[in-house]
Structure formats: C-alpha cells, structure tokens
N, C-alpha and C positions, 0 to 999 in steps of 0.2 A: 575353315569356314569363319567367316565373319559377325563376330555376337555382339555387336555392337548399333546400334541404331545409322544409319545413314547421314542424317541431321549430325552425330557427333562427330560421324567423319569426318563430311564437311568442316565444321567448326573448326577442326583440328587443321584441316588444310588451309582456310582463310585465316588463321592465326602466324603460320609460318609463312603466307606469300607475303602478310601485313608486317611480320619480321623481317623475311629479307628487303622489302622495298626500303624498310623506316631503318635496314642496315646498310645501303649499298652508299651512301655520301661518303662514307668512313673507308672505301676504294680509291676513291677520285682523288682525294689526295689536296692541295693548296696549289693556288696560284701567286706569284708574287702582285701586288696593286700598290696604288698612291692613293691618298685620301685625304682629296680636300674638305676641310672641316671650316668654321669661325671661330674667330679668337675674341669676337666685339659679340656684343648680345645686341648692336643694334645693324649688326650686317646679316643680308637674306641668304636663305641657303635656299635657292629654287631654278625653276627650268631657264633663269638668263644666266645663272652661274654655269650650268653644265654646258648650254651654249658656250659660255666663253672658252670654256675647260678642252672642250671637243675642237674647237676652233684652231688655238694656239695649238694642239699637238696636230691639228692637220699644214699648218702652216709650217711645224716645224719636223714634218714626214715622220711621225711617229705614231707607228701603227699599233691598236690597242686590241685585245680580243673582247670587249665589252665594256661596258660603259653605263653606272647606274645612280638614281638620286634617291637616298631615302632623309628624313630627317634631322638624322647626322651629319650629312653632308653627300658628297660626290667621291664615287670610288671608281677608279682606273685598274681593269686590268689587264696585265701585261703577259708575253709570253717567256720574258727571263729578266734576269736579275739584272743583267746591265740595260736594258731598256728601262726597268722601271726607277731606275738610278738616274739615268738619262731623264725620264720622265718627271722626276721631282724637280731637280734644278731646274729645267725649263718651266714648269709651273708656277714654279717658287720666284723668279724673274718676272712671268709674266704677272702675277697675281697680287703681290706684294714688291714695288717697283722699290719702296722707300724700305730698306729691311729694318729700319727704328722702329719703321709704324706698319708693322704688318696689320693686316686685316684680317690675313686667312691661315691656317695652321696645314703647311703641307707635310703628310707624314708617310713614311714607308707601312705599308700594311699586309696581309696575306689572308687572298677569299678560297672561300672554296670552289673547287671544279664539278660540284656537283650539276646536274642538270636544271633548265628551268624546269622542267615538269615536276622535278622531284621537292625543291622547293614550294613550289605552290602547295605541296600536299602536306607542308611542313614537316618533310624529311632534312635534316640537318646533320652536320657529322656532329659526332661528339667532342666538344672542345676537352683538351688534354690542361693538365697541369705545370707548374714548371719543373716537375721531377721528371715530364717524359715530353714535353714540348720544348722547354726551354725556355727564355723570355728575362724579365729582370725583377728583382728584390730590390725594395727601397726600405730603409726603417728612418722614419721621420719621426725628430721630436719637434712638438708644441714651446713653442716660447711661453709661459706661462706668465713669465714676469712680464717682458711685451703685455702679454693680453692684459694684465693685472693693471698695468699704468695706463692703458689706455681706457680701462674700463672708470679706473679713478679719476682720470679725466672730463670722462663724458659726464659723470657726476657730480664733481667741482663743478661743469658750466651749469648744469642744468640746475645746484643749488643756489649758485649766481643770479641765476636768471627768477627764481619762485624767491628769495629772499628781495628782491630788486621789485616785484610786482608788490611783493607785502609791503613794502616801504621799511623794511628792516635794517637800520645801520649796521655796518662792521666795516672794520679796519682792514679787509683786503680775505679773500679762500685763497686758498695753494695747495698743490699736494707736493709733500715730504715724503719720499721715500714710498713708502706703501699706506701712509696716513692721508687725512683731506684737515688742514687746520683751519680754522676760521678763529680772525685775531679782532678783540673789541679794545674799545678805552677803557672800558672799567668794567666793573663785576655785575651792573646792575644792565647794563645791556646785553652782556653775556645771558645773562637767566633771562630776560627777556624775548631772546632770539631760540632757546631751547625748544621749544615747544614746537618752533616753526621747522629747526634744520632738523629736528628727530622727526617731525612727520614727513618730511620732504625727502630723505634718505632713513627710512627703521631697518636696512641690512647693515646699517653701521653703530658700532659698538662706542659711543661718546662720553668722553670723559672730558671734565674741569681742569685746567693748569694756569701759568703763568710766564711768562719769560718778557723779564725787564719792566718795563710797564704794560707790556700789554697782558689783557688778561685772553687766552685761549680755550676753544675748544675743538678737543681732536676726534677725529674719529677714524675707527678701523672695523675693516668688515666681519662682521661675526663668521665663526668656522661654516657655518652652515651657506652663509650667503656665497663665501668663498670656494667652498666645495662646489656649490651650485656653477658658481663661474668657472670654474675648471671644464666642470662637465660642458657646458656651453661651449667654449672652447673647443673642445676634442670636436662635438658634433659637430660646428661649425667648417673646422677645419676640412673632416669628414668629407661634407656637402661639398665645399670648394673643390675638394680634393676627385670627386667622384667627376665633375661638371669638367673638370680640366682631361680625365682621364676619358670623357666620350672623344674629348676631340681628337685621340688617336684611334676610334675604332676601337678598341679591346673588347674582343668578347668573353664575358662573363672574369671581369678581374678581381680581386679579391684586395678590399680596403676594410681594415679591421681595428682596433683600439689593442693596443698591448700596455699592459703597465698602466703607469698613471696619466701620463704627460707624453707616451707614443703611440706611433700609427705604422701600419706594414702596409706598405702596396707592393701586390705583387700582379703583375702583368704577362701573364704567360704569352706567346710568341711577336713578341715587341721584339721590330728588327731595328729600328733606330731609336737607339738607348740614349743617345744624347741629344734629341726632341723631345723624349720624356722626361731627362731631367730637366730640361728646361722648362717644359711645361710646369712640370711640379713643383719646381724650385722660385716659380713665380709668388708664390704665396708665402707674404710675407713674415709669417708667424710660425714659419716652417722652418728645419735647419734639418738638413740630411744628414745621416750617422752611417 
C-alpha cells in the first residue's frame, strides 16, 4: 500500500521525465559543420552572409542538413566528414577570394544532432573535456619585454607632447633599454623641468646623472607600477585571446593564467588545429611553447 501523498508521487515522476528530457542530447551524438565566423570587427555577420553561404554551396551541389545564423557567425551542417572538408575549401574560395586579406575565418566545427524541440527547451548535451573529448592544448607566453618597450614608448611620446605644451626645454626623451632619459644643457634646466616630468609620469622612479655634457634625468618604473603592467598584460592578452577563440565556435574553452608571464588554451573538440594556431598565433605578444 502506498503511504505516501499523491502530490509526492507526482513530484517524483515529473523530476525523472524533466531528467530524462534535459538527458537525452547527450544520445544524439555530434555532427560534423563549417563555421563561418569574422575576422574584421567591421564585417557584418547577418541574413545577407547566410544568403551568400547557402548560395555558393547550392551552386556548387552540396548538400547540407541544416543551416543556422547566431551571433557568432553561420554554421554549416553536414552529413560526413569529407562533405564538410569539401565544404570549407569551397567556402573559403568563395568568401575570401584574396587569402592575404581574408574577411571571414572559415573553420571545421562539430554541432550537435539534438533536436530543435529539444533545444528550444534549453536541453543541451554536456560538453566533454579534453581528457574524454579530445581537442587541443596550447601554453602560450606573454612577451613581457615586448609589452614593457611598448608601454615605454607610449610614455616617452606622451612626455613629449605635456613637456612641449608647457614650454619646457630639453635636449631630446629616448628610451634606453627599459629606462625613459630626458637630456638638458645644464643642471639648472634639469631641476627646472622635475617637477613637470615627475608629475607627468609618478609610476616612474627618477634619478639625477650626467653623461658628457649633458646633464640627465632617467627614469624607471617603480616595482609596483611594473607589476601592475604585467598584470595588464596577461588580462589584455586574455581578452584578445578569448575574442579570437569565438571565431572558431568552441564551446565552453578553457583560457586561464599559469605562472607569471603564461596562458593555457585549451579547446576541447577543435578538429582544425592549424586554423587555431593561426588564429592564436596572430597576436603579437604571444609565442607558443
């Protein structure tokens, strides 16, 4: 006999039917697709792209099982793997005629065969890792030095330019090495001009010298400012790094900081590895290890 209220029954039953529905995508298994993406942030990703996308594969009799636009871009898919092989090159021709100046990033990708009903109810499979999916590791370091001269750069001009509005003489800014020197005629313009390039740059640590006649003052960024740069750095890298990685479609990848000066991507079921290194190896502060 049943001691139990009706109502709990129930419960009990619409908790396993809401189980198995929000289980069953994780059956269906992957389809191979192609996924045109942008590689310009001032190229449109909308319903005249997919037009074109549907166009060219009807022109060149290649038959697809679905065909969708979100956001990201346009996803192709296909019913095997030498169609959708097929399907890139002819994309990749039509889409980007000039291959120096492509426009569009066409990539090998894989969707799932779940149904549409089942998505609309935001049933989805569960994405695997690369210990049981598969996919690719990257460990990337940050050029720090890179970022360090460039950033001394941009500080050189900008001292340039607020010494230049005040009407402050000196004998020429430069950066040496990882220093910013500012050279006067003599000592009395030096102390003169203090007061301006310490307020103009205060993350830099300034000392008094000389070399030959001229009299110098250098300056080097304090630990604290430099750390700060570092950090900037990573995160920036990061960002770049994340923005490059939509344009292959990955879902849910995993970009993270290791160390001081590295980054891990890991891209679990990336079937074209070397459109990802490309993509990532675009960035120029970047050196794959």
């Amino acid at each position: 006999m049943n001691r139990y209220p009706i109502w709990k029954n129930a419960l009990v039953i619409v908790a396993l039917i809401l189980g198995l529905i929000y289980t069953l995508p994780n059956f269906f298994g992957e389809a191979p697709a192609v996924q045109v993406s942008t590689a310009r942030t001032g190229v449109q990703i909308d319903a005249a792209l997919m037009t074109q996308v549907e166009s060219t594969l009807k022109g060149a009799a290649i038959a697809h099982t679905g065909l969708t636009l979100d956001t990201t871009g346009v996803r192709v898919r296909l019913a095997d793997t030498d169609t959708q092989l097929k399907t890139r090159d002819v994309l990749e021709r039509a889409l980007n005629p000039d291959p120096a100046d492509g426009k569009y990033v066409v990539a090998l990708n894989l969707l799932s065969k779940s149904p549409d009903w089942l998505r609309s109810v935001g049933a989805l499979p569960m994405y695997l890792g690369l210990d049981l999916r598969g996919g690719v590791h990257f460990l990337l370091q940050v050029d720090m030095q890179g970022a360090m001269v460039k950033r001394l750069d941009s500080m050189s001009s900008d001292l340039r330019t607020q010494l230049r509005e005040q009407n402050i003489r000196h004998g020429g800014i430069s950066r040496e090495g990882n220093t910013i020197v500012l050279r006067f005629r003599d000592a009395a313009g030096r102390d003169a001009a203090r007061s301006a390039v310490e307020k103009a740059l205060p993350e830099m640590v300034w000392t008094p010298g000389q070399s030959g006649a001229d009299q110098l003052y250098t300056g080097r960024m304090s630990e604290l400012a430099e750390t700060e740069m570092r950090e900037s750095a990573i995160k920036q890298n990061i960002l770049t790094l994340q923005k490059r990685v939509n344009e292959l479609g990955v879902a849910e990848p995993i970009i993270q900081q290791q160390g001081a000066d590295r980054i891990v991507v890991q891209l679990p079921g990336v079937q074209d590895v070397a459109k990802a290194k490309d993509l990532i190896g675009r960035t120029a502060t970047l050196e794959v290890r």
